[in-house]
Every structure is written in structure tokens, then in C-alpha cells.
C-alpha positions as CSV (number, residue, x, y, z in Angstrom):
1,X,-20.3,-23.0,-25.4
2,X,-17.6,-20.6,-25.8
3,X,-14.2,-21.1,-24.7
4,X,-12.5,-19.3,-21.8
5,X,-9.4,-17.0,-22.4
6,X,-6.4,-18.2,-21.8
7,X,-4.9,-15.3,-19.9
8,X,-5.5,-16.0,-16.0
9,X,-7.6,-13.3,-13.7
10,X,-5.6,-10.1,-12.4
11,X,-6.5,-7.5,-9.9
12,X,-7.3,-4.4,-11.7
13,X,-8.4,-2.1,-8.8
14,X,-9.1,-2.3,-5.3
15,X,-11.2,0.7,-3.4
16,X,-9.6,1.8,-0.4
17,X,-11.5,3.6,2.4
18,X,-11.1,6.5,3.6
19,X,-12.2,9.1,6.1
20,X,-10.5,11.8,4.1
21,X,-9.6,10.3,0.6
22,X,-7.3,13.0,-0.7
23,X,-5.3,12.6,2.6
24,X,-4.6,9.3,2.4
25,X,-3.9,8.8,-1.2
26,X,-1.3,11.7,-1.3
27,X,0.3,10.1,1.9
28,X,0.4,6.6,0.2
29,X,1.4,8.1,-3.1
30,X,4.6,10.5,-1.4
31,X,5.9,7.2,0.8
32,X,5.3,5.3,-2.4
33,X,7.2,8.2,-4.5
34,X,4.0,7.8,-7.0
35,X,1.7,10.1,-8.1
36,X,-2.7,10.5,-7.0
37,X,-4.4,10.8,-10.6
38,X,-7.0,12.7,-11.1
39,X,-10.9,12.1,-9.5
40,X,-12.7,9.0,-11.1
41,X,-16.4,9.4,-9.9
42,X,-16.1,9.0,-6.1
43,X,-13.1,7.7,-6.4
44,X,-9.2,8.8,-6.4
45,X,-6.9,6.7,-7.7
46,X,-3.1,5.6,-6.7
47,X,-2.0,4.0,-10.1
48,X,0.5,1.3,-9.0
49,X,3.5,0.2,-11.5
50,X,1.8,-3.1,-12.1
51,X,-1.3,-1.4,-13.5
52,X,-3.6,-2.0,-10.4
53,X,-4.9,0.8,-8.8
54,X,-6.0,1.7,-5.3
55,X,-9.2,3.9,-6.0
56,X,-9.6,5.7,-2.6
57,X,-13.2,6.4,-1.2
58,X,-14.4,8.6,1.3
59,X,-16.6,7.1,4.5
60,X,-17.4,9.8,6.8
61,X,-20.7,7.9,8.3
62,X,-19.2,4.6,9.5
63,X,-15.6,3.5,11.3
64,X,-13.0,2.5,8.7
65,X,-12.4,-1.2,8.8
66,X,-8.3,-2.1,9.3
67,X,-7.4,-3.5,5.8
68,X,-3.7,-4.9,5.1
69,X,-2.2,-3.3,1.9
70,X,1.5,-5.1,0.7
71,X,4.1,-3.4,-2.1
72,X,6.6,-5.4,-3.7
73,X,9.0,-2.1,-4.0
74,X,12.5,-2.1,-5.9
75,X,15.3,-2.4,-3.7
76,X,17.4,0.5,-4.2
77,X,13.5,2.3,-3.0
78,X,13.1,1.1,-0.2
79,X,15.7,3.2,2.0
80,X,13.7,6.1,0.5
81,X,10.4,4.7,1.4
82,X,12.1,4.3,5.1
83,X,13.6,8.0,4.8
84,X,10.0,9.3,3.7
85,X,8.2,7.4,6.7
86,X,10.6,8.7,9.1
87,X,10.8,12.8,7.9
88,X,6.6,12.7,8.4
89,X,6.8,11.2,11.7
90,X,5.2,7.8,11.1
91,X,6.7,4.4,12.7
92,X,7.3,1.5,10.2
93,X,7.8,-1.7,12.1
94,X,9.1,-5.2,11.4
95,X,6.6,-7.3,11.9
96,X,2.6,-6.7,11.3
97,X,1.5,-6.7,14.7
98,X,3.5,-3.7,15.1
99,X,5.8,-4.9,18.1
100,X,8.8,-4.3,16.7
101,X,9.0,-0.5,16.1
102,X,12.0,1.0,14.0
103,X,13.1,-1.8,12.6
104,X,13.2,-3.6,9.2
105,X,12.4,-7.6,8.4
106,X,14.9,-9.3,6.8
107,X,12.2,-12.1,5.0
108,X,13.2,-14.0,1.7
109,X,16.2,-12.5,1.4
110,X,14.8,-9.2,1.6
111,X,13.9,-6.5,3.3
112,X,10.3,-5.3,4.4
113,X,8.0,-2.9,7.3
114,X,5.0,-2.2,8.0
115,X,3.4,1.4,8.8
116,X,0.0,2.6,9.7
117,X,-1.6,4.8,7.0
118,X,-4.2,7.8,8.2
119,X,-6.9,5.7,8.7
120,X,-5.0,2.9,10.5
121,X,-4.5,0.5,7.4
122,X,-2.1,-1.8,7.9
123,X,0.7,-1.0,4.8
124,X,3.3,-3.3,4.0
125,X,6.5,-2.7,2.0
126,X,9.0,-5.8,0.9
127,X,11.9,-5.7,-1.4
128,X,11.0,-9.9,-2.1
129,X,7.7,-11.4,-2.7
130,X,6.8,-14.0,-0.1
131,X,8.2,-17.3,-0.4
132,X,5.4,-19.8,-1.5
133,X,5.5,-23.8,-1.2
């Protein structure tokens, strides 16, 4: 029996539906401030700095399914990220039932929000990964 690698198991990519894929990666990718890469198959990816990427899908023929989507960004970013949410006319929030509208968390010693994308995915941005026991 062969041995196991000793590297541990990392997320490579995700898909993402979509009811209009191009839409929703280039909105990810401008509040991001990344780049959509060219078509792969079906899918068009959103490369992400820590190598995983989003691969979004189109799904005209069935409801999209809320999925929750979090971004550890680099602080000096996120007013940006903010700025970019605000100049397209979406509402970030503080908290992710979206009560809290216009405002920014303060978690961890950080600073996060959550935002709607097209298709009503909940996105999360935070400055500090979650604190973990």
C-alpha cells in the first residue's frame, strides 16, 4: 500500500451558478478588482490570488440556489471594494442576514460586509479570517 502525500487537501475550484455567467463573473471580478479569464468549456473562471478559482456556469432551466461566497481581501482593498459596491448601486451590509444595510462589521479585529451578487449569492468580504477555537 502506497503512502499518502504529505501535503493536506486544498480547494482548487468551485463552479458558481449562474443565470447569465459573463454577468456575474465580470461583476465579482470589478468589486474584487480581478480579472474573468478566458472560457474553459462551459465554464468562466474568476482566478482568485490563492490559486482557487470560481468557474462560473450558466443555468437558464432551473432557479439558482443562494450560495455564500467569503474573501479574505487586503486591508488597504477593502474601502475600494466598498467604493466599487456603492458607484454600481449595490447594498453591502454588516451582517449576513442582510439587516444591517450600509454598514461594515468590525469582526476579529477587522473589517467585513456582505452584498448580493446578480443571482442573489450571498458574497462576503473580511479584512481577518474568522477567529477559530
Amino acid at each position: 500500500m502506497s503512502e499518502l502525500p504529505s501535503t493536506i487537501a486544498q480547494l482548487n475550484h468551485t463552479a458558481v451558478f449562474a443565470t447569465d455567467r459573463q454577468l456575474s463573473a465580470e461583476f465579482l471580478a470589478v468589486i474584487l478588482g480581478l480579472k474573468v479569464s478566458a472560457p474553459f468549456g462551459l465554464f468562466l473562471p474568476v482566478d482568485l490570488g490563492n490559486g482557487v478559482t470560481l468557474d462560473y456556469y450558466e443555468m437558464t432551466n432551473e432557479p439558482i440556489q443562494s450560495q455564500h461566497y467569503a474573501f479574505l481581501v487586503p486591508d488597504e482593498q477593502f474601502d475600494g471594494m466598498i467604493a466599487r459596491l456603492d458607484a454600481v448601486g449595490v447594498t453591502y451590509y454588516a451582517d449576513p442576514s442582510h439587516t444591517e444595510p450600509g454598514r461594515i462589521n468590525r469582526l476579529f479585529g477587522g473589517r467585513g460586509a456582505y452584498f448580493d451578487d446578480p443571482d442573489g449569492h450571498n458574497m462576503e468580504i473580511m479584512t481577518r479570517p474568522y477567529a477559530r477555537p
